[in-house]
Each structure stands twice: as C-alpha cells, then as structure tokens.
C-alpha positions as CSV (number, residue, x, y, z in Angstrom):
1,X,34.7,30.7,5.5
2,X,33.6,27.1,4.9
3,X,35.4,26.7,1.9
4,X,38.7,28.3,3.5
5,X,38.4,25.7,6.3
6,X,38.3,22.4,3.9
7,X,41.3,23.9,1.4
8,X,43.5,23.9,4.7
9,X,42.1,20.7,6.2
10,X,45.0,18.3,7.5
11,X,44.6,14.6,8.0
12,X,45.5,13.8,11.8
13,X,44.7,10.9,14.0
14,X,41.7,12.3,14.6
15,X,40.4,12.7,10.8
16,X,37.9,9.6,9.9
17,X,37.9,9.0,6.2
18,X,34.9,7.6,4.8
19,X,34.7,5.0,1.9
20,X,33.1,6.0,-1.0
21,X,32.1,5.3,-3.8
22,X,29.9,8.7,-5.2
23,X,30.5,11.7,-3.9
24,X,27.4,13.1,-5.4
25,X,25.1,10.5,-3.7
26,X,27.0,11.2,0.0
27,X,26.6,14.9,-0.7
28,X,22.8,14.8,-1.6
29,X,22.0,12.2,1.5
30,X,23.7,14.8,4.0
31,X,21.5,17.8,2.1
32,X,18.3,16.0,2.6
33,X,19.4,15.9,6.6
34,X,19.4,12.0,6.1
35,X,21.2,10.3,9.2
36,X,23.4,8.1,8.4
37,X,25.6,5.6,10.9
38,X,29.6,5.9,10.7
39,X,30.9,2.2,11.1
40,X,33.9,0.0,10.5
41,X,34.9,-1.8,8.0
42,X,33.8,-5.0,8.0
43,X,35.9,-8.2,8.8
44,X,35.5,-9.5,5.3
45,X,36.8,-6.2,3.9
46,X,40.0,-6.3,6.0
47,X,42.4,-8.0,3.5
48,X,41.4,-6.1,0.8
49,X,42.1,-2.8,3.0
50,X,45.0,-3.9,4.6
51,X,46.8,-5.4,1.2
52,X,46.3,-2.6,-1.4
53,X,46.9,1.0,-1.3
54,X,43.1,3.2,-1.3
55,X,43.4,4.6,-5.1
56,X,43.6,0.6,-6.0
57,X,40.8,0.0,-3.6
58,X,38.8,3.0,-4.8
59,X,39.2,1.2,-8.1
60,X,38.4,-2.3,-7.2
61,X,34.8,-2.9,-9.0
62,X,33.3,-4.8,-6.2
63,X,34.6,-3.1,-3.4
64,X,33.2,0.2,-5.2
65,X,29.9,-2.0,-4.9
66,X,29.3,-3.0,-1.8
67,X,30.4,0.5,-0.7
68,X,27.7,2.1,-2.5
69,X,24.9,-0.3,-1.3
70,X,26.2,0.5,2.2
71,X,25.4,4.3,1.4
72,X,22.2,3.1,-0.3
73,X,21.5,1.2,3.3
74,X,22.6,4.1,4.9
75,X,25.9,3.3,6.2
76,X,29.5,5.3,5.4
77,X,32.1,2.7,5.8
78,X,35.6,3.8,7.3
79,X,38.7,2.4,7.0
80,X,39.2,1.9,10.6
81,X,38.4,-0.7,12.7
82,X,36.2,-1.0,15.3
83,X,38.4,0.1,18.3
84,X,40.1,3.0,15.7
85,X,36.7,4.3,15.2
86,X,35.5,4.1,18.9
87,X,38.5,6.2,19.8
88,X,37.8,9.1,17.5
C-alpha cells in the first residue's frame, strides 16, 4: 500500500521538496527515528536556487556540500523560503 501511494504521488502546493544530497543517508537517519528540523533555504543559497534549474543545482559540487553537512547537522534544507515553508 505504501509503495502504491508514492508511485501516484503528485507535486501540489502543498508538497515540500527537500534538498538532498544522499538519499541513502536521509533514508537511514529517518530509520534510526532521528529527528531532524525541516527549514529554508538559507539567504546565501537564494541566487544559486533562484538562477539555475534543480538537476544543475543537484549537480553543483558545493551546493551538494553544504547540503549534506546540513543532513550531517541534522537539518533537510527546502527550497522554499521561510514564509513558503511556514504556510505548508
């Protein structure tokens, strides 16, 4: 049933997609029960988001970086902003 549900997932408005670097790593934090926070992307970040499409940013070296040390601090970056976020 799980599975069935995330083969027919739709994006919406109300869909939050996380940067992220490893799926693997995101995968075993959330089997360990590890809490993580769900925050914005920071202000530094927001050219780089705003200017490039997300398979270029997935791609970009030190983006791909400091998104994984945000897992490793326990973080999941979005690609909303603050207020975006807040809403959802």
């Amino acid at each position: 049933m799980e599975k069935e549900r995330i083969l027919w997932f739709r994006v919406n408005k109300s869909a939050v997609q996380f940067m992220v670097s490893d799926i693997g790593s995101l995968e075993d934090e959330l089997a360990q029960g590890t809490d993580l926070s769900i925050v914005c992307s920071p202000m530094e970040w927001d050219h780089t988001l705003r200017d490039t499409k997300i398979y270029e940013a997935e791609n970009q070296q030190v983006l791909v970086a400091k998104i994984a040390e945000e897992l490793h601090n326990k973080r999941i970056r979005t690609y909303l902003k603050d207020n975006e976020l807040q809403a959802n």
